[in-house]
C-alpha positions in Angstrom: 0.0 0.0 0.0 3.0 2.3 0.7 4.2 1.5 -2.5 1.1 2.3 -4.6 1.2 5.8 -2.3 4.7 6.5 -3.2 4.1 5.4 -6.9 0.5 7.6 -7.2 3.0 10.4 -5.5 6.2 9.5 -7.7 2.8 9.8 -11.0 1.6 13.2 -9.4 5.3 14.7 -9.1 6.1 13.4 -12.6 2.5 15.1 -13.7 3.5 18.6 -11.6 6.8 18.4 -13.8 5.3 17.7 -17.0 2.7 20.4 -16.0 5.5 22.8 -14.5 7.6 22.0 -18.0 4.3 22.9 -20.4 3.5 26.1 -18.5 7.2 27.2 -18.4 7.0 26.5 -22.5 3.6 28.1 -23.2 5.1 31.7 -21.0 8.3 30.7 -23.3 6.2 31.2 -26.0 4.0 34.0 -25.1 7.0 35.8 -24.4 8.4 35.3 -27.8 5.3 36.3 -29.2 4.9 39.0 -27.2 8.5 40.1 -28.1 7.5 39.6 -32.0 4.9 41.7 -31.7 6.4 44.3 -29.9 9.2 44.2 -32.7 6.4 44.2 -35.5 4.9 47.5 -33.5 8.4 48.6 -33.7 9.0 48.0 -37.4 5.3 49.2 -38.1 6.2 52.6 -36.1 9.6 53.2 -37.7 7.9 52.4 -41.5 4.9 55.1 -40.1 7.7 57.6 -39.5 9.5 57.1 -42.6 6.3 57.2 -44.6 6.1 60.2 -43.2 9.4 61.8 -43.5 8.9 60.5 -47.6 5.4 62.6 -47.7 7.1 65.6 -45.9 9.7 66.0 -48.4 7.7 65.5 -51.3 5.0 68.3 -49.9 8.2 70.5 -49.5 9.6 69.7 -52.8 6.3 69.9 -54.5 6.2 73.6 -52.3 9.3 74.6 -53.6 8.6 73.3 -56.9 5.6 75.7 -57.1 7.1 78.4 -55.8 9.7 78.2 -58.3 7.5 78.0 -61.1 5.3 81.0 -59.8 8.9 82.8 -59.6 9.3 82.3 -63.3 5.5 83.3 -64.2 5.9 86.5 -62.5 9.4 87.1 -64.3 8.2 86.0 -67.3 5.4 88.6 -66.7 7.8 91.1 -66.2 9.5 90.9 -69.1 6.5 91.0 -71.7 5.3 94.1 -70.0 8.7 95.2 -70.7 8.4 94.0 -74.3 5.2 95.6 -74.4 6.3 98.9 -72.8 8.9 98.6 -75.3 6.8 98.1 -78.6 4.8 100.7 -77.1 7.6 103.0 -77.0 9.1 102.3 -80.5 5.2 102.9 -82.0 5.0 106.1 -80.2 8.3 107.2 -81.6 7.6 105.9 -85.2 4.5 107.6 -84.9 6.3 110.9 -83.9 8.5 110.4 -86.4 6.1 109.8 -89.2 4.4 113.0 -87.8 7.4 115.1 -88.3 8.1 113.6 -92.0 4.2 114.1 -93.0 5.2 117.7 -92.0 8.2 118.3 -93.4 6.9 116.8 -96.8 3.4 119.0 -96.7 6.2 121.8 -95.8 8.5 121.4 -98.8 5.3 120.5 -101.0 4.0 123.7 -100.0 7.6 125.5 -101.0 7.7 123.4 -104.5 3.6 125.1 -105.0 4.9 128.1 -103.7 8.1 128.3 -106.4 5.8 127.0 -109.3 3.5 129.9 -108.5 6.3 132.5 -108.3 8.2 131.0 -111.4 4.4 131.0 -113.2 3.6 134.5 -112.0 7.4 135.4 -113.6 6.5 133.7 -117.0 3.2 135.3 -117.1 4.8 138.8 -116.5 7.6 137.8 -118.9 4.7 137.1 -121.7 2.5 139.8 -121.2 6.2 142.1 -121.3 7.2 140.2 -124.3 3.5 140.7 -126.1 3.3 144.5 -124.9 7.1 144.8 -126.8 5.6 142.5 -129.0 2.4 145.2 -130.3 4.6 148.6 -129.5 6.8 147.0 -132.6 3.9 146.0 -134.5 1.9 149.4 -133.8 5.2 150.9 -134.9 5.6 149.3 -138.3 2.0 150.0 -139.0 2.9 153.5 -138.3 5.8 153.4 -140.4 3.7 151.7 -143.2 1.4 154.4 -142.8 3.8 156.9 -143.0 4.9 156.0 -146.1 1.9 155.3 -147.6 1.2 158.9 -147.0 4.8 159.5 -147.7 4.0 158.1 -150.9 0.5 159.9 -151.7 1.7 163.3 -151.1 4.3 162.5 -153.8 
């Protein structure tokens, strides 16, 4: 009877153990998951971080990006208002100039008309001189003609 208490004992020791031994394992192994997991937070946390340090960089580039291209607008901006300013200006000054050349022309045109009427009013003076010498000689022949016609009659 000992021996079957010793052997149930020696059976319930053995069963401790082996229960001892399984529970030992099973926090073994909840404490490597437990250490997994913690690592997966880990890795999860550190890819969050450098997901967002990506994001960050390409807002900033993407900020700069713009910025940069709104720099250019506004030069480019500048520079066609100088373009225009400067068309502007050259128009104005053709302009001016064409001005001063329609006036200069109507000027001389007017001193050409101004000449022809002068050399016209010359000729014309010149002809009616050259026509008055022109009927004092005729007038006088007739007289002559006529004087010797009477010349003659008398005779």
């Amino acid at each position: 009877r000992k021996m079957a208490i010793k052997m149930a004992q020696a059976q319930i020791k053995k069963k401790q153990k082996k229960a001892q031994r399984e529970k030992e394992q099973r926090e073994k192994e909840e404490e490597e998951q437990k250490k997994k997991e913690e690592e997966q937070k880990k890795q999860a946390v550190i890819r969050k971080k450098r997901k967002e340090k990506i994001k960050k960089y390409k807002q900033q580039k993407a900020e700069e990006e713009r910025k940069k291209k709104e720099q250019e607008e506004k030069m480019k901006k500048i520079k066609e208002e100088e373009q225009k300013k400067k068309i502007a200006l050259y128009l104005k000054m053709k302009k001016e100039k064409d001005k001063l050349e329609a006036a200069k022309k109507k000027e001389m045109e007017a001193l050409l008309a101004k000449q022809r009427e002068e050399e016209d009013a010359k000729k014309k003076e010149k002809e009616a001189r050259e026509k008055a010498r022109e009927d004092k000689r005729r007038k006088e022949a007739k007289a002559k003609v006529e004087m010797r016609r009477v010349k003659k009659e008398e005779e």
